[in-house]
C-alpha positions in Angstrom: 70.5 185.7 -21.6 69.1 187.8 -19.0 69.5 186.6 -15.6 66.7 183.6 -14.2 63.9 185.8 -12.0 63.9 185.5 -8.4 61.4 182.8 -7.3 62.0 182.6 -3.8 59.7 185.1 -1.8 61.4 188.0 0.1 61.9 187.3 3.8 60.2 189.4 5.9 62.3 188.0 9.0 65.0 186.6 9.4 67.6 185.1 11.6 71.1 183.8 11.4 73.4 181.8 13.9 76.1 179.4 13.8 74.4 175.9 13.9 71.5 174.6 11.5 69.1 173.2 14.0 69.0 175.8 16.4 68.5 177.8 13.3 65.2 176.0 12.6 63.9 176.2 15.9 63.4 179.9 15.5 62.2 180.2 12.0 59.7 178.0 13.1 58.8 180.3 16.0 58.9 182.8 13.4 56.7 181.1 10.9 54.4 180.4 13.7 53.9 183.9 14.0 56.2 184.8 16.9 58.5 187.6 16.9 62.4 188.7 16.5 62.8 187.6 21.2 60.7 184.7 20.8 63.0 183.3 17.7 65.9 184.2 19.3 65.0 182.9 22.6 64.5 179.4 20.9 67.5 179.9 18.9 69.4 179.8 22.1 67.7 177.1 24.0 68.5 174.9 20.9 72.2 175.7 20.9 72.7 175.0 24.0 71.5 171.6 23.2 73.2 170.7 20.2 76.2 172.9 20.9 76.9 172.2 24.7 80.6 172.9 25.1 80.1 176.6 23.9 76.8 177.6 25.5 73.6 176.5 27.4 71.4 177.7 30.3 74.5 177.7 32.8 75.8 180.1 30.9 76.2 183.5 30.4 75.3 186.1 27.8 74.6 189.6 26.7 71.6 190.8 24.3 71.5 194.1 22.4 67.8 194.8 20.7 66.1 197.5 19.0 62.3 198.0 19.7 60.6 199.8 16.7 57.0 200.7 19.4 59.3 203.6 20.7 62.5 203.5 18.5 64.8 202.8 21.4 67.8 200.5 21.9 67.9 198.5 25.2 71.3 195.7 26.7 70.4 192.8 28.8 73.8 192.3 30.7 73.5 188.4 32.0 77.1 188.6 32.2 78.0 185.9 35.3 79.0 187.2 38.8 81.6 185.3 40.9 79.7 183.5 43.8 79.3 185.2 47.2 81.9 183.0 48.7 85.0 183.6 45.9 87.6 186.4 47.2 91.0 187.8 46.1 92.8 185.7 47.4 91.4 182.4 47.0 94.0 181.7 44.4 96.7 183.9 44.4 99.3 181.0 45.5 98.4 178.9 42.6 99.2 181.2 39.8 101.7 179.7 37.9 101.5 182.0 34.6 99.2 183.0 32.1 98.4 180.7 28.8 100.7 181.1 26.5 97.8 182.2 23.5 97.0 184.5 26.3 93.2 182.7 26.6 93.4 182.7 30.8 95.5 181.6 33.5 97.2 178.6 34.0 96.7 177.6 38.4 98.0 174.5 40.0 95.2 171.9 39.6 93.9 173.8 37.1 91.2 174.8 39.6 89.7 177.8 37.6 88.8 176.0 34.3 87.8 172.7 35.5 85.2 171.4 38.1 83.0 172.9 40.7 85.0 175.5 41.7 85.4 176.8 38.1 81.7 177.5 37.6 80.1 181.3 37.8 76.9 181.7 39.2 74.5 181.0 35.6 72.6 184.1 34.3 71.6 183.1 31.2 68.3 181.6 31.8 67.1 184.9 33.7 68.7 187.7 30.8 66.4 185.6 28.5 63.5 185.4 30.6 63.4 189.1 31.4 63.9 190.0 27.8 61.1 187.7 27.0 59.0 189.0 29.0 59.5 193.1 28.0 59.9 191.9 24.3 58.4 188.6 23.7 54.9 187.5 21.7 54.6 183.7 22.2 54.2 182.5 25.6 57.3 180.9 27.2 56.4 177.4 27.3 56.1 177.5 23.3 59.3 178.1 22.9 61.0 174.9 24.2 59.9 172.9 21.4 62.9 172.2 19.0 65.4 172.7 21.9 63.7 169.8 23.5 63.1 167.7 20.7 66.8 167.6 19.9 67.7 166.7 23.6 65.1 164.1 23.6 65.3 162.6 19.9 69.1 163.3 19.4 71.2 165.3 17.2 74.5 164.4 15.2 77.9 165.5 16.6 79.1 168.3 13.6 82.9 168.9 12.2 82.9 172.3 14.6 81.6 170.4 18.0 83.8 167.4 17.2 86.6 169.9 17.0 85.8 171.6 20.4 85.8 168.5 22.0 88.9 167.1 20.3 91.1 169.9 20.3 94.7 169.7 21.9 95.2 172.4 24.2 97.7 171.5 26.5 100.2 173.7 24.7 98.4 176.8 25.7 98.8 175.1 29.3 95.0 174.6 29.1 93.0 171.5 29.9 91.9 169.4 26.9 87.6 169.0 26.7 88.1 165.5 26.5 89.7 165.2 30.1 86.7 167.4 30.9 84.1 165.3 29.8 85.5 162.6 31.4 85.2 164.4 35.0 81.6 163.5 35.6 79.6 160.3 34.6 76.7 162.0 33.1 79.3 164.2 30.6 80.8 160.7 30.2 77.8 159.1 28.6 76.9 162.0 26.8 79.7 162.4 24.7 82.3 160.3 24.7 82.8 156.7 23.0 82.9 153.7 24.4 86.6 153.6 24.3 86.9 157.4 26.0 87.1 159.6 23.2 85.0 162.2 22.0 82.0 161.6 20.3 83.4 162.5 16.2 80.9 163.8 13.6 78.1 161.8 12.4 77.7 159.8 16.2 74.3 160.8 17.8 73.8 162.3 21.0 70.7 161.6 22.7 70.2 163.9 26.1 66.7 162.7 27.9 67.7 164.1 30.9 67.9 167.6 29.5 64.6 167.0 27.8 62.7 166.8 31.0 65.0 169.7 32.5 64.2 172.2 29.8 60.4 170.8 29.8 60.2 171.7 33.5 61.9 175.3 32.9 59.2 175.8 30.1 56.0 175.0 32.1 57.3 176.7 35.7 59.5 179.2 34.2 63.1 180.7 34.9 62.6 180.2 38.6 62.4 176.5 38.8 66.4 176.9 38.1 66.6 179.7 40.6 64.7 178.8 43.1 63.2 175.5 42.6 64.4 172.3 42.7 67.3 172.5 39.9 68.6 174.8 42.2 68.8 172.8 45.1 70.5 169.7 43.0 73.1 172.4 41.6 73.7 173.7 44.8 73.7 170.3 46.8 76.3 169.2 44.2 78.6 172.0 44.2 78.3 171.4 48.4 79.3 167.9 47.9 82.2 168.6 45.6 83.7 171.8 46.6 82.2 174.5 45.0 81.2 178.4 45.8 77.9 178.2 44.0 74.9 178.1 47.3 70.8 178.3 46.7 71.6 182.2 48.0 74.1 182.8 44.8 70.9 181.1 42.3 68.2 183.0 43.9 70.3 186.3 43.7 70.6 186.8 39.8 68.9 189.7 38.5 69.7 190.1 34.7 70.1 193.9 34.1 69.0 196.3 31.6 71.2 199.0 30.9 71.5 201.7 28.3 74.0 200.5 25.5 77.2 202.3 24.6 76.9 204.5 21.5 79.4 205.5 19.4 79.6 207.5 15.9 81.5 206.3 12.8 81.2 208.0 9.1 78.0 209.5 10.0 75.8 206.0 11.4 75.5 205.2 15.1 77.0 201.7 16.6 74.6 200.3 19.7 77.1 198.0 21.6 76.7 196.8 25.1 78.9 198.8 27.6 81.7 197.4 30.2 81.7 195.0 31.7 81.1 193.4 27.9 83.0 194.1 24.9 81.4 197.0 22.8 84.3 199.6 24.4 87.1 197.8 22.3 85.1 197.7 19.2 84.1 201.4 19.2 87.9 202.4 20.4 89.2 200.4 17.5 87.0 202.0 14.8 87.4 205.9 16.6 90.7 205.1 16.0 90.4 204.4 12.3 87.6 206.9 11.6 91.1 209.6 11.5 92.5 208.0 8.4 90.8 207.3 4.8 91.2 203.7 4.4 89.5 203.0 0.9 92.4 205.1 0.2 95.0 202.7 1.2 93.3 199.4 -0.5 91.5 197.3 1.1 94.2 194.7 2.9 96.8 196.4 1.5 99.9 196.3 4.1 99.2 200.2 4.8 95.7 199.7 5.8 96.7 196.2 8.0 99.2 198.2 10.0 97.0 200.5 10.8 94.2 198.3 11.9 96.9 196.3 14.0 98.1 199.4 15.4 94.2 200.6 16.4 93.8 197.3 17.6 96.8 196.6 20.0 96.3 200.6 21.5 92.5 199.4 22.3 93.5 195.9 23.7 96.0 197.9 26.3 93.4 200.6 27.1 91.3 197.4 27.6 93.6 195.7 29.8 94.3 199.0 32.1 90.8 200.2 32.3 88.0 198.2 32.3 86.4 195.6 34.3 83.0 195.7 36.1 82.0 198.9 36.5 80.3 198.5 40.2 84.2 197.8 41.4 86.2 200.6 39.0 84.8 203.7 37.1 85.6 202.5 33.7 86.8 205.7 31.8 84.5 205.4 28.8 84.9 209.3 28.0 88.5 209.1 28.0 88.9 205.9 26.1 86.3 207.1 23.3 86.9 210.5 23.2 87.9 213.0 19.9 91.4 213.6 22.2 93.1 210.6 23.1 91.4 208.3 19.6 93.1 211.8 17.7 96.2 211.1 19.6 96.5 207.5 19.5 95.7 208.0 15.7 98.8 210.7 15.1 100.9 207.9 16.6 100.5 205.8 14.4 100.9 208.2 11.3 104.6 208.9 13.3 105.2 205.2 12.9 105.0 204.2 16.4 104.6 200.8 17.1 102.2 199.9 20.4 103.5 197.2 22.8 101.0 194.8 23.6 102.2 191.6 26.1 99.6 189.0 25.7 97.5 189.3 29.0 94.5 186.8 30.1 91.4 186.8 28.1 88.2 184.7 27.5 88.9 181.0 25.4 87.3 180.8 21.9 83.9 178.8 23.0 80.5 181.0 22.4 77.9 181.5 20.3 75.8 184.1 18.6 72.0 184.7 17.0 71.0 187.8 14.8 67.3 187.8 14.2 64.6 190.3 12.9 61.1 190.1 12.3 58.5 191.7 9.9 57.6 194.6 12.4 61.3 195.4 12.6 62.0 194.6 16.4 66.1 193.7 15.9 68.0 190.9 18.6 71.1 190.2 19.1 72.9 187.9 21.8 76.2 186.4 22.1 76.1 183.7 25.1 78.7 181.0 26.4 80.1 179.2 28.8 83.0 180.8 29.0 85.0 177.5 29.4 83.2 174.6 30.0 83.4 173.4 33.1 83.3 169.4 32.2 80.3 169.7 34.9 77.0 167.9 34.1 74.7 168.5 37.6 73.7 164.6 38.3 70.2 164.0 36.2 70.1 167.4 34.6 71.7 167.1 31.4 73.5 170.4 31.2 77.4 171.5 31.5 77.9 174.3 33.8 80.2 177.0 33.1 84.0 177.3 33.6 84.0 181.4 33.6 85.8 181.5 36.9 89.2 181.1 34.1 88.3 184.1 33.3 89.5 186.1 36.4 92.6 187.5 36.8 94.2 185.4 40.6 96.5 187.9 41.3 94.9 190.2 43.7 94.6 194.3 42.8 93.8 194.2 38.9 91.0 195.3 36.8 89.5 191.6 36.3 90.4 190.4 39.6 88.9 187.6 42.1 85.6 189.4 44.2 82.4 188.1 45.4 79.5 189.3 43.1 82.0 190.7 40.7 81.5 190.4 36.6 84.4 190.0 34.8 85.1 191.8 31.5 83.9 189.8 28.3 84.6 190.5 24.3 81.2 189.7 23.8 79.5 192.3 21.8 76.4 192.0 19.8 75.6 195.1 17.9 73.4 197.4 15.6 74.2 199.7 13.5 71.6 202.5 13.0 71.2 205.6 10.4 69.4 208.2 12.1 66.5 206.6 14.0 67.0 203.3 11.5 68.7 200.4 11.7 70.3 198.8 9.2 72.7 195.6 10.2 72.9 194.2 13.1 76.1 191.7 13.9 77.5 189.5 16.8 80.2 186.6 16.8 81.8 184.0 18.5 86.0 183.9 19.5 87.2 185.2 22.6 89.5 187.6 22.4 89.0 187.6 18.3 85.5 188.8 18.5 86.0 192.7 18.9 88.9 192.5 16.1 86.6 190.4 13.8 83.5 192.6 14.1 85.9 195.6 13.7 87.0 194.7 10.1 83.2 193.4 9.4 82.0 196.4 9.7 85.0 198.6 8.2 84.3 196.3 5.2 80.6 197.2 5.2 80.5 200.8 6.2 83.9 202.1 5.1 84.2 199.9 1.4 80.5 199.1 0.8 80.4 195.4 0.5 77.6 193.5 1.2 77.5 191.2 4.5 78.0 188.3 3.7 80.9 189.1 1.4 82.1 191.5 4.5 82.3 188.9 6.4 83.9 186.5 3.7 86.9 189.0 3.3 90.2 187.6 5.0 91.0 189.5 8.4 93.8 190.1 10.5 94.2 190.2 14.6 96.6 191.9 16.6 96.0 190.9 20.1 99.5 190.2 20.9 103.1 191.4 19.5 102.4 189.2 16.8 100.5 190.3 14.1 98.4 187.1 13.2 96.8 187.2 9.4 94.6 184.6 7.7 95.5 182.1 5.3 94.0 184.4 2.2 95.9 187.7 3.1 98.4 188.2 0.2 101.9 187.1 0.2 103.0 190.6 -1.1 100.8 191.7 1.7 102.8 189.6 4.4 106.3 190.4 3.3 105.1 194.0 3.2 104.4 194.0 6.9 107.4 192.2 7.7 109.5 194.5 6.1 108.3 197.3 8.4 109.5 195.0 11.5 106.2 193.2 12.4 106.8 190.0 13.5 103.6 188.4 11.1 102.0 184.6 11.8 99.9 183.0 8.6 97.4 180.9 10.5 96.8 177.6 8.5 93.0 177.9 8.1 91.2 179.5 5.0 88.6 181.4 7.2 89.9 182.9 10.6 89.3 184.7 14.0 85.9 184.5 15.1 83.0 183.9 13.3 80.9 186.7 12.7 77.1 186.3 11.4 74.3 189.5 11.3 71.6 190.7 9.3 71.8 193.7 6.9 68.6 195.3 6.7 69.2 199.1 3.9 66.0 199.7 1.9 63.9 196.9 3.9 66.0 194.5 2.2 66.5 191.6 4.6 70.3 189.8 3.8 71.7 187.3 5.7 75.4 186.5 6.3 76.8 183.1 7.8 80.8 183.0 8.5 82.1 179.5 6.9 83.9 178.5 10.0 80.5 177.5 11.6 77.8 175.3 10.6 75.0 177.8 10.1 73.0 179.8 7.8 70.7 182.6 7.4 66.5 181.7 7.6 64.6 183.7 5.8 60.7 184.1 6.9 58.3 185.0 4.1 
């Protein structure tokens, strides 16, 4: 029988992120007629309701668009600086050692992932406000609508959230959520039980207090959290409970627009946002691979897995020694990405030599992503978090701070150091991949130090074997960000015992779909497909 005709219409926009409500707020701005910023700027103010350990307007985040007026790609870096009052030092006697998964430090008191003084000064708010207001369609204020509604009417706790919450990481020598939310009485209420555990899926969460926040940031704007009176009651709390963060720190965030980092593979153009955010690993990774054929070696196939773990350990160290924020350090980008050293690093490999890569601090696992294109062909991308949350809810306000100070290296002297005003290096990369002066996929994920290794392999399985995105993104992936050589629960046995035989020391993680979860858009012949990664709750909208 021939196959049934296609009777849903073809979207003309579209957007994609990891959790279904926020994922109707912005098809709805869509549907109303807003564009690919005004979606995704919804998008996010719903996530950070309904997914408040990973993200949410004390935040952080970076944004990489498209605009098809002039045909040029744009970053908005909201990437969090420390507060004026933070300094080398401040922490150097309390470093104990670094987390064992390598996912930050571990300090007496656990002073830099938990409380007051673990918070970065929020840019969030601003990066999406200035965006909004180059890029966006809708006015501001209509753009609150869903986030609110899910703050004010409640929303149910999903498997992912519950697991954020509940998850054991004392191993790591981390502090477990649940201790966090029980630091303040307004996280208390929020989401834990009755008996003082976390809220598990299918319990409600009902946030008023974050309704009437959000509906005073819609009808007064960004600076009501900068300069207005949320400021004042963040400030006056971190005053009142030892923290760095003053009404000076709030009402000195600028987001910034900068030119993206652009990088050639097999003939297309990859726009990622440059240091002090991730896009330098991804494109040193791929430079690396774009010396050796790897359809040739079979997709997965122990040949082709050494080689990405090999492209990715030599990027992580190259990360490690080079970049942080580029106002402190020159970061070496024409060094790191040129034809010389990725030419040389490759020819290592092909001699069999093996990179030495000791687990070093890097950002936990909690963020959050949002593809989203419209019918005139403006592209968006942002990945925002809170870095760690912080288990601070500002009195009344509704909203968890960040706990990005973790993320700062307390011995004095390195690339990701301790220093007032100073942005510390994130994986987060949101990207687009273009041919010629077209683009055609755009992708971002969520996972820490994951995220650069899982976008790498996404788009190796799109551009290098021509698979479509969401079965790119299905395909089982690998991560070398230590000496171990971790693989996902569907890489083959023959596969495993391959590797080991050449002396890696291999890990099978128990879980089916592994290291970060990458969503995007692929957009060849002004065909609009979707891809969700299984280990979140989301799906890709289409917009007729």
């Amino acid at each position: 029988m021939p196959r049934p005709a296609r009777r849903i219409p073809t979207p003309r926009a579209m957007i994609v992120a990891p959790q279904p409500e926020a994922v109707e707020a912005g098809a709805a701005v869509l549907a109303a007629g807003g564009n690919a910023m005004d979606a995704m700027v919804a998008c996010a103010l719903t996530q950070g309701v309904v997914d408040p350990m990973m993200c949410g307007i004390g935040g952080l985040g970076v944004i990489t668009l498209h605009d098809p007026r002039n045909g040029t790609q744009v970053v908005f870096d909201g990437l969090s600086p420390c507060p004026a009052g933070a300094h080398a030092e401040m922490w150097s006697n309390l470093f104990e050692r670094e987390c064992s998964d390598g996912y930050g430090f571990v300090l007496r008191g656990a002073v830099n992932e938990m409380g007051r003084s673990a918070v970065t000064v929020p840019s969030i708010l601003r990066t999406l406000a200035d965006a909004h207001a180059a890029h966006g369609r809708m006015p501001w204020s209509g753009l609150f609508d869903g986030a609110i509604a899910c703050a004010r009417d409640g929303w149910m706790v999903r498997p992912h959230v519950h697991t954020m919450m509940a998850m054991d990481e004392t191993a790591y020598g981390r502090v477990n959520t649940a201790e966090k939310l029980k630091l303040t009485e307004d996280g208390a209420r929020l989401y834990l039980r009755a008996d003082g555990t976390p809220k598990r899926p299918g319990d409600r969460v009902v946030n008023p207090e974050l309704a009437a926040t959000l509906g005073i940031i819609a009808r007064e704007g960004a600076d009501a959290f900068y300069t207005g009176d949320i400021a004042r009651r963040i400030a006056a709390d971190m005053a009142a409970h030892g923290g760095l963060i003053t009404e000076a720190d709030l009402a000195a965030v600028r987001s910034r627009r900068v030119a993206p980092l652009r990088v050639d593979y097999h003939g297309r153009t990859l726009v990622l946002p440059p240091p002090p955010a991730g896009g330098v690993f991804v494109a040193e990774v791929l430079r690396i691979l774009e010396h050796f054929d790897l359809p040739a070696m079979g997709h997965n196939s122990a040949a082709m897995v050494a080689v990405l773990a090999e492209a990715m350990k030599i990027a992580g160290i190259d990360k490690d020694t080079h970049v942080g924020d580029p106002d402190f350090a020159p970061v070496p980008l024409d060094l790191l990405l040129g034809n010389t050293h990725t030419a040389a690093a490759a020819a290592r490999i092909r001699a069999g030599e093996r990179a030495d890569l000791t687990r070093v601090g890097a950002e936990p696992k909690g963020t959050t992503t949002i593809s989203c294109v419209d019918a005139d062909g403006l592209v968006v991308s942002i990945t925002h978090t809170l870095g760690v949350p912080s288990g601070v809810v500002v009195p009344g306000l509704g909203f968890m701070l960040n706990g990005a100070m973790n993320w700062y290296d307390p011995r004095p002297g390195r690339p990701t150091s301790i220093a007032p005003g100073k942005r510390r290096y994130s994986s987060m990369s949101p990207l687009i991949v273009m041919e010629g002066a077209t683009p055609v996929a755009t992708l971002g994920a969520p996972g820490g130090a994951w995220i650069g290794v899982a976008l790498a392999q996404v788009l190796v399985n799109l551009l290098d074997f021509g698979m479509g995105l969401q079965e790119a993104v299905l395909a089982p992936r690998v991560s070398a960000t230590s000496a171990t050589l971790d693989i996902s629960l569907r890489i083959p046995r023959a596969t495993e015992a391959a590797l080991a035989a050449q002396g890696y020391a291999v890990k099978r993680v128990p879980t089916t779909y592994a290291f970060a979860g990458v969503h995007g858009i692929a957009m060849w012949d002004g065909m609009l497909e979707g891809a969700a990664d299984p280990q979140r709750d989301g799906y890709p909208a289409g917009v007729a």
